[in-house]
N, C-alpha and C positions, 0 to 999 in steps of 0.2 A: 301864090301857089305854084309849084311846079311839077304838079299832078298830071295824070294825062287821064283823059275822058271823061274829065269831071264837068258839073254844069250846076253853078250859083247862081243866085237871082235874090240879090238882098244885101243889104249892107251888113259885111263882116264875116259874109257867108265861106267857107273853105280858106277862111286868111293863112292858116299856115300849114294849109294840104299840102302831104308830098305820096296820099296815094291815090289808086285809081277807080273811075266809073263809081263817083258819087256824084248824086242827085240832094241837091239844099237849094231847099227856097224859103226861103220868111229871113227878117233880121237874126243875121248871127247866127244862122244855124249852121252847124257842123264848124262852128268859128275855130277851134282846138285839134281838129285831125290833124292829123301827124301823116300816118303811116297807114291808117284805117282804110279799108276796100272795100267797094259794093255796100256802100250806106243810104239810106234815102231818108233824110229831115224833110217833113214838110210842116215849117210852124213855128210862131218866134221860136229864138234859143233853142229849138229842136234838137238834140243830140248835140247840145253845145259843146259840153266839156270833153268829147268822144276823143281820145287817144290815136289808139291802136283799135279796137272794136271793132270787125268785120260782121258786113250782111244783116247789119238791124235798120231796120225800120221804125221810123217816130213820127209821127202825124199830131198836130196839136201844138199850142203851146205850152211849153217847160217841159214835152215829152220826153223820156231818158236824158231829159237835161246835162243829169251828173256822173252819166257813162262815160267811162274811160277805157277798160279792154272790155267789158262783154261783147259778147258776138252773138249773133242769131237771134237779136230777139224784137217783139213787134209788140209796139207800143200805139193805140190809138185812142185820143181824148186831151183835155187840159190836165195838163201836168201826171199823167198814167206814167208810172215806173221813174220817177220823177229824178229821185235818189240813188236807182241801182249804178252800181259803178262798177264791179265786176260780175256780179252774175250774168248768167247764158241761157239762150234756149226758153225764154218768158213768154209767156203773151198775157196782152193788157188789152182787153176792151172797154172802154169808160172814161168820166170824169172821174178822174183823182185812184183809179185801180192799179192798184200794186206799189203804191206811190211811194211809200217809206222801204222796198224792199231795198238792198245794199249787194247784197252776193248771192241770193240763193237763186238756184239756178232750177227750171223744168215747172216754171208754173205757171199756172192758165188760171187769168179773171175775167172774167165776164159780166158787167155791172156795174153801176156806179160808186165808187168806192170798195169794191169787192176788194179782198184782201188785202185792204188800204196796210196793216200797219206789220203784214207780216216778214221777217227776214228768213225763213224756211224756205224749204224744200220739197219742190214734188204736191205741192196744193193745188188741187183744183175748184174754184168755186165758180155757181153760176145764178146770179141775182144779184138785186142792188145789196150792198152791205152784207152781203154772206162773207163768212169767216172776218169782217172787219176788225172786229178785236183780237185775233189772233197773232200771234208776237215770235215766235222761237218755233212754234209747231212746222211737222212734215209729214206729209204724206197723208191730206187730209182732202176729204171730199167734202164739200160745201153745198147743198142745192134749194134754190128758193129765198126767198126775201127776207134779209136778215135771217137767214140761217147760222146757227152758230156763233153770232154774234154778241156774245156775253160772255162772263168770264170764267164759265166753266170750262170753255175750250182757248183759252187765252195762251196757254203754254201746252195745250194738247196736240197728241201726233196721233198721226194712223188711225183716224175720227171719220165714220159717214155721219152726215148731218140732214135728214129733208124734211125742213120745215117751210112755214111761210111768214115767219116771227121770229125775232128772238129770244124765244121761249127756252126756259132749261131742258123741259121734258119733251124733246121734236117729236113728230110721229115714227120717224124712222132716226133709229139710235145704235150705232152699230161701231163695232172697233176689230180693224181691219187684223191689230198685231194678235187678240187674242180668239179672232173667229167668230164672235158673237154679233148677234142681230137680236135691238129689243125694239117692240113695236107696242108705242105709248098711247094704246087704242083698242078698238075690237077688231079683230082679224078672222071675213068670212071668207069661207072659199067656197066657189061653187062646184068642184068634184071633190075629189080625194086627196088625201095630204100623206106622201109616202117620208118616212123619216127613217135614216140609219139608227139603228143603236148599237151597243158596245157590247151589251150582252143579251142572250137571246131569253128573252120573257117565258117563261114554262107556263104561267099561268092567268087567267083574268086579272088584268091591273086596273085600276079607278084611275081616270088622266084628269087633272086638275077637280076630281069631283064629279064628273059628268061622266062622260066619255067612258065606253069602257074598252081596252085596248085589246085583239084574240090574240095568242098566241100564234108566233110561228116559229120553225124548229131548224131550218134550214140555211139561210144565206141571210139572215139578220134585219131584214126589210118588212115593215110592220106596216101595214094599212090601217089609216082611223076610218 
């Protein structure tokens, strides 16, 4: 190495560093820097294959293993983020989370396996196996155990998911791109429920059958 302020402890650790203030401890970790700055492997092969890649973090073993430029991103668990090679901006908490992603960059797992197989963008899940069969999807919110975990949402984007299964029908079902919220359950509230509407109601309306809606004539805001 002819890095300056760097610090290995391990055989193979920084073998062909030539950047600065990296931290590798376990076999081999950080074995492939180049040029990469401000990285800390802790754990076999930890951020082995790391290039160029500045300011990520890998804790674990095979953690960002097969990084080569991404930057900024924090991997903690066996084998977390295992595959990403250029995506940025990650975070992996878990065994095996975020493990197959490649390039997508801005995603937060939390869980074991949590969005084990996805290569998107912009996902956040938080449970064990939430979003894990998700593949191509972005911009997805994941919450609870095995949430979304099936193959309805396999190739879906812009998806809230809160279940505690990987149930089709979660209790909370929501899609970000076209504004809808569906709630796969009964829905009590204990005051009032104020809703917009589009156009102003002149008359008594029947709401789902029950409910009867008053009219109001002014600024479009109906009390049930």
């Amino acid at each position: 190495t002819t890095g300056y302020g760097n610090l290995g402890l391990g055989d193979g650790t920084l073998l062909t560093n030539e950047g600065g203030y990296n931290l590798a401890v376990g076999h081999y970790s950080l074995n492939n820097n180049v040029s990469g700055s401000f990285n800390t492997g802790l754990g076999f092969y930890s951020l082995y294959s790391n290039n160029n890649g500045e300011r990520n973090v890998a804790v674990g073993f095979n953690s960002l293993y097969e990084n080569i430029t991404g930057s900024q991103n924090t991997s903690s668990g066996y084998e977390a983020m295992q595959y990403n090679t250029s995506g940025s901006y990650n975070s992996a908490y878990g065994f095996t989370s975020l493990r197959n992603n490649l390039d997508g960059s801005n995603n937060a797992a939390f869980g074991m396996a949590s969005l084990y197989n996805t290569l998107g963008s912009n996902n956040t899940a938080i449970g064990r196996n939430a979003g894990m069969m998700n593949t191509t999807g972005s911009g997805n919110v994941f919450i609870g155990f095995s949430a979304g975990n099936n193959t309805n949402y396999q190739t879906a984007s812009n998806k809230l998911v809160i279940a505690n299964s990987d149930t089709e029908t979660p209790l909370i079902d929501g899609d970000f791109s076209d504004a809808k919220l569906k709630i796969n359950g009964d829905l009590e509230l204990a005051g009032s429920l104020n809703m917009s509407v589009a156009d102003v109601i002149t008359e008594s309306t029947t709401f789902n059958g029950k409910e009867t809606i008053i009219p109001v004539y002014d600024d479009g805001i109906i009390t049930i």
